[in-house]
Each structure stands twice: as structure tokens, then as C-alpha cells.
C-alpha positions in Angstrom: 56.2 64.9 -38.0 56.1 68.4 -39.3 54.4 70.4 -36.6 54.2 68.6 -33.1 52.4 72.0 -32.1 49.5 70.7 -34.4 49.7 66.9 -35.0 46.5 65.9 -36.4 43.8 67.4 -38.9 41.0 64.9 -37.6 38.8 65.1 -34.9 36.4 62.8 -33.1 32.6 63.1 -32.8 31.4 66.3 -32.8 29.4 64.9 -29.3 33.3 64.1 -28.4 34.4 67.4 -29.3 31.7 69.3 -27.6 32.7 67.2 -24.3 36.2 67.9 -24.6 36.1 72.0 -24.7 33.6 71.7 -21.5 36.0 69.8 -19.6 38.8 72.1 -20.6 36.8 75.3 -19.9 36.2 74.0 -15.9 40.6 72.8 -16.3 41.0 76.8 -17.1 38.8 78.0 -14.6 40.1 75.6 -12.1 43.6 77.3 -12.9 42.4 80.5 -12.8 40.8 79.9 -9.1 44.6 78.2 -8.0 46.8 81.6 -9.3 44.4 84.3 -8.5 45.7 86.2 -6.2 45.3 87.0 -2.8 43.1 90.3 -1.3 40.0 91.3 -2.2 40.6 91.2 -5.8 41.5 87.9 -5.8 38.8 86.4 -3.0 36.5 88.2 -6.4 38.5 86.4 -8.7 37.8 83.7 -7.1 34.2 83.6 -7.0 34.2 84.5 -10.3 36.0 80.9 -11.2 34.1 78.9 -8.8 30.8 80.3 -10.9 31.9 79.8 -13.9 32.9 75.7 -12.7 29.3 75.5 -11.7 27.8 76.8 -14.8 29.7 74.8 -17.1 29.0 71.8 -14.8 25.5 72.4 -15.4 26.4 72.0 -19.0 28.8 69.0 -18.5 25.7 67.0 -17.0 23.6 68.2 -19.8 25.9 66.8 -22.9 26.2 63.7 -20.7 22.6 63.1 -19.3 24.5 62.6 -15.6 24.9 64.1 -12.4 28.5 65.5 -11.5 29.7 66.5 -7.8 32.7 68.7 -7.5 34.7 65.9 -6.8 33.9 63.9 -10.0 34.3 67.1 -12.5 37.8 66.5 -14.6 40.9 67.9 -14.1 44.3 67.7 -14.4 46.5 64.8 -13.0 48.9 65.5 -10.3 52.7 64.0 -10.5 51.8 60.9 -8.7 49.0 59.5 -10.0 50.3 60.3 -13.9 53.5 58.7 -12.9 51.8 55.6 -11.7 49.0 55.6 -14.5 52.3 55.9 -17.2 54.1 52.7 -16.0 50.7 51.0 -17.9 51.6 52.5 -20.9 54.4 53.1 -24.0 56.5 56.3 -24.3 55.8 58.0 -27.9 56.7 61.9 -29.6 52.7 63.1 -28.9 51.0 60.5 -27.0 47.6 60.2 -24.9 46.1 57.4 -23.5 43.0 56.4 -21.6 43.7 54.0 -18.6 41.1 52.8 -15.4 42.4 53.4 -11.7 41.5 50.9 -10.8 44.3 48.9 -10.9 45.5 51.4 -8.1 42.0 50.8 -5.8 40.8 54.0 -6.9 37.9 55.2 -8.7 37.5 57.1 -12.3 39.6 57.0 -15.7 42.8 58.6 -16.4 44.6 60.6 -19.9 48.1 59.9 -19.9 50.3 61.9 -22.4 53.1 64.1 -23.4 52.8 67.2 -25.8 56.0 68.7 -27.5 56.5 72.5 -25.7 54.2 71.4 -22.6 55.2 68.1 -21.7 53.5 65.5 -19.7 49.8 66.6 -19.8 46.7 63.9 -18.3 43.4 64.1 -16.9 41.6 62.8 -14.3 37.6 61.6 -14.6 34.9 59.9 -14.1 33.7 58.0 -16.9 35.5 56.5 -19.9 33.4 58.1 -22.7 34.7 61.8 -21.0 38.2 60.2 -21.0 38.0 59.1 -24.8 36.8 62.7 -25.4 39.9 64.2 -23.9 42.3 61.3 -25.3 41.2 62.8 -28.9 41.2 66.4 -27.6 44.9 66.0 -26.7 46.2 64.6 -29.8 44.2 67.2 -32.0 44.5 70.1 -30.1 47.3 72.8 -30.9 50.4 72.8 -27.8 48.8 76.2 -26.3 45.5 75.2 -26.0 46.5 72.2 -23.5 49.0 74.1 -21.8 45.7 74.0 -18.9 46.5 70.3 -18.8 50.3 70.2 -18.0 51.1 68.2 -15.2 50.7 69.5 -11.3 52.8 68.5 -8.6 50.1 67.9 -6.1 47.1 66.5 -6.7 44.2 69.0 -7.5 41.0 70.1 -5.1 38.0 71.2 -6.6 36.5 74.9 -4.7 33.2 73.8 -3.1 30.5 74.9 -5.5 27.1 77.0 -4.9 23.8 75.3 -4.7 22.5 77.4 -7.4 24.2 79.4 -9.9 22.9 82.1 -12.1 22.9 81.3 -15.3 21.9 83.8 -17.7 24.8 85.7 -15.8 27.0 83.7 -16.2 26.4 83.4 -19.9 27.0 86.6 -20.3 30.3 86.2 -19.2 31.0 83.7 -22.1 33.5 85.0 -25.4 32.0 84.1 -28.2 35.1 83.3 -30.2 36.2 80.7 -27.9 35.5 77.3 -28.8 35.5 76.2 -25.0 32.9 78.4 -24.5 31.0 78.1 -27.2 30.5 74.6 -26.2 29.6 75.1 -22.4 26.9 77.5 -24.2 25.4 74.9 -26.5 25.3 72.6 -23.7 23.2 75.1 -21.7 20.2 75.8 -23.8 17.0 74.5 -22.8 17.5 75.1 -19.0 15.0 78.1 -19.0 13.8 81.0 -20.9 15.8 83.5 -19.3 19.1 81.3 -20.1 18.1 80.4 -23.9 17.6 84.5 -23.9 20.8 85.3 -22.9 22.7 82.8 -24.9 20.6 84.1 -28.0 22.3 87.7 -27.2 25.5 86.6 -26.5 26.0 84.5 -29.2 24.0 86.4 -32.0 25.1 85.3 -35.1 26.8 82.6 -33.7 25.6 79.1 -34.8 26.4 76.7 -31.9 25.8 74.1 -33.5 28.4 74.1 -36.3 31.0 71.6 -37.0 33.9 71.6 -35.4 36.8 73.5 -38.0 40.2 72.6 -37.7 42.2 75.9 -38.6 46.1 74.9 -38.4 47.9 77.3 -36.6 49.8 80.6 -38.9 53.4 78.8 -39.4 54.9 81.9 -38.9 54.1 82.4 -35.3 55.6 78.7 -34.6 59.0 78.2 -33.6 62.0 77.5 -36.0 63.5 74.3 -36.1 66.8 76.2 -34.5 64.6 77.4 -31.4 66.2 76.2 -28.6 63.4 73.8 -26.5 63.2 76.3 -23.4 62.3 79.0 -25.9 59.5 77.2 -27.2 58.3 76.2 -23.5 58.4 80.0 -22.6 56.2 81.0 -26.1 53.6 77.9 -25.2 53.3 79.5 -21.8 53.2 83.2 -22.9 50.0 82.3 -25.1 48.2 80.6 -21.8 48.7 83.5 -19.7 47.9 85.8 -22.6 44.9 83.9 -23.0 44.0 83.5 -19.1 44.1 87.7 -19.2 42.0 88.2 -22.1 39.0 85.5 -20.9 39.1 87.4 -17.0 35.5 88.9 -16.1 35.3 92.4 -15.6 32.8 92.2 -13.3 32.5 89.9 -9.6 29.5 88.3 -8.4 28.5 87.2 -5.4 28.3 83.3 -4.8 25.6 82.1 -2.6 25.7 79.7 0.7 27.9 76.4 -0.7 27.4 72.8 0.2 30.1 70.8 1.6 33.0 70.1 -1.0 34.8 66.8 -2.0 
């Protein structure tokens, strides 16, 4: 294979497609509430990531027509459970697989794979069809994009979430040239006036509802064939945090009274 970074030039549905950059919006998020740090700045931070879950929930149930808790919203696997999930399945080069829990007595669907400058990368979720969606997201998906789907060591606890969540602001928040959150927008529209008026501003000129384009990643920029493998783990990584600083909000808001959490 001539670019592991970049392995496949065709994608799923574009309903699977949509799915996949919502759930790996919340995955980014969700790292962004673990590392932030600690202080004032990083209790806003933090509230920042815990909105931004909730509003692309919001847009998770839409693209799904069902109701997710904080406890069913997908995330990445933690050692154990991708280490028990993998004795199901075969080793490969770039590999993701969809396997049931239930085998173990637990609940949901799991991804199962390995990505050349990541390495072992899986989900967990609750429903097959979001699981399918990520299967294909993983094996189309260029090495830095997933790099929010490595492996943890322990498994992964989802912040409690508010009540209610506002949405228009938290549209604003959105980039327009990511296709994560271009996604979470499309999947909002329709919830109110004020909502479909701030994604109309936000993403003027933007039309959300576009094929996906698969745009191979600028050769240069990949590493040599010499590179030594640690070299190529550090460059994947330097792209995630790169991309982490550039998607930060500027500005905190304040997250109203929670329910109680998984």
C-alpha cells in the first residue's frame, strides 16, 4: 500500500459519513475536557467542552432519530475492552472492525483497529449502524484525523451534561472548514429559528449539504519511506495538538444546573 496515512479513496453513505464526523467531533471534545488544564482557565475550558458534547449530541439524535444519554454517546475504547474485543478478530496493516459486547455481558458495539503512525484506535457505542459508520470512517480517514481515537489506558467517563444547551451559541463556536463541524451543523437545522439563523451566518456560503470530497493529503508533508516509525508518531501527534489549539473557543460560557451523569 502506497500511503497507509490515506488508504482508501471511497467513502460510505453520505448518511454514514455525516454520522462519523459527529461522533468524532464529541471524541475531540471529550479529549479536550480530559487535558484541559487545571485553574480557572481550565474549569472554562471545561465548560466549554462539556457544551459543545451537548450540542453535537443534540445533532447526533437528530441524524439518528434517537435519544442519547451521556453514557451511550461514542467514544474511544480503553486498553481492556479493545484488548478483549481484538481476541474476536484477525490482525491486518489498516484494519477496523465492528464487533457486539455482548459476548462479554455488556451492552453496545465496539471498532476494533490499528492505523499506521497512531496505532490501535476503537470506539465504543451504542448501536451498530453508528459503529458501521465509524468502521468506514477509520479506514478512509487520513492517520491525523483519528489520532482522537488512539487507544486509552482506562476506560473513558463522559462530563455530566446540561439539561439545556444554547444552541445558536454554540453554533457560533463551529469552524466552518472543518468537516466535523460542518456535520454537527447540518445535523442541527430545524431545531428553531434562532438556531437555523445562526447556522445561516456561520456557515454563509457554505453548502452543508454537499458530498463528501475526498482530497488526498499533499505528499510532501508525509513522511519518507526512511522516517524512522517514532518520527512519524511524533508528526501524527504534532498535527492533533495543532489542530486541538486552532478549534479552542475564545470565549467561556456558563453551563447551567446538570442532571446526574452515567
Amino acid at each position: 500500500m502506497s500511503a497507509p496515512d490515506y488508504p482508501l479513496l471511497a467513502l460510505g453513505s453520505y448518511e454514514t459519513y455525516q454520522l462519523a464526523h459527529i461522533a468524532t467531533f464529541i471524541a475531540e471534545r471529550l479529549a479536550r475536557h480530559r487535558h484541559s488544564a487545571k485553574g480557572r482557565e481550565g474549569r472554562a475550558a471545561r465548560a466549554e467542552a462539556v457544551r459543545d458534547i451537548a450540542g453535537a449530541a443534540t445533532a447526533l439524535d437528530n441524524a439518528t432519530g434517537t435519544t442519547t444519554t451521556g453514557s451511550s454517546l461514542p467514544r474511544p475504547l480503553d486498553r481492556e475492552t479493545f484488548s478483549a474485543a481484538r481476541e474476536l478478530l484477525t490482525n491486518g496493516q489498516r484494519t477496523a472492525d465492528v464487533v457486539s459486547l455482548a459476548a462479554m455481558g455488556e451492552a453496545g458495539w465496539a471498532v476494533v483497529g490499528h492505523v499506521p503512525g497512531v496505532g490501535a484506535v476503537g470506539a465504543r457505542v451504542d448501536t451498530e449502524r453508528l459503529a458501521e459508520a465509524l468502521r468506514s470512517h477509520f479506514m478512509t480517514r487520513p492517520a491525523g484525523e483519528l489520532a482522537v481515537w488512539a487507544v486509552s489506558e482506562q476506560p473513558q467517563r463522559m462530563p455530566t451534561l446540561p439539561r439545556r444547551v444554547d444552541l445558536a451559541a454554540f453554533v457560533e463556536q463551529l469552524e466552518p472548514s472543518s468537516a466535523d463541524d460542518r456535520a454537527v451543523a447540518r445535523n442541527l437545522r430545524g431545531q428553531d429559528r434562532r438556531v437555523d439563523a445562526a447556522i445561516r451566518g456561520r456557515f454563509a456560503g457554505v453548502d452543508l449539504d454537499a458530498p463528501a470530497v475526498v482530497n488526498p493529503p499533499d505528499r510532501s508533508l508525509q513522511p519518507s519511506r526512511a522516517t524512522p516509525p517514532g518520527a512519524a508518531v511524533s508528526r501524527t501527534a504534532t498535527r492533533s495538538a495543532a489542530r486541538l489549539r486552532l478549534h479552542r473557543p475564545t470565549a467561556a460560557l456558563r453551563v447551567p444546573s446538570t442532571r446526574a451523569g452515567p
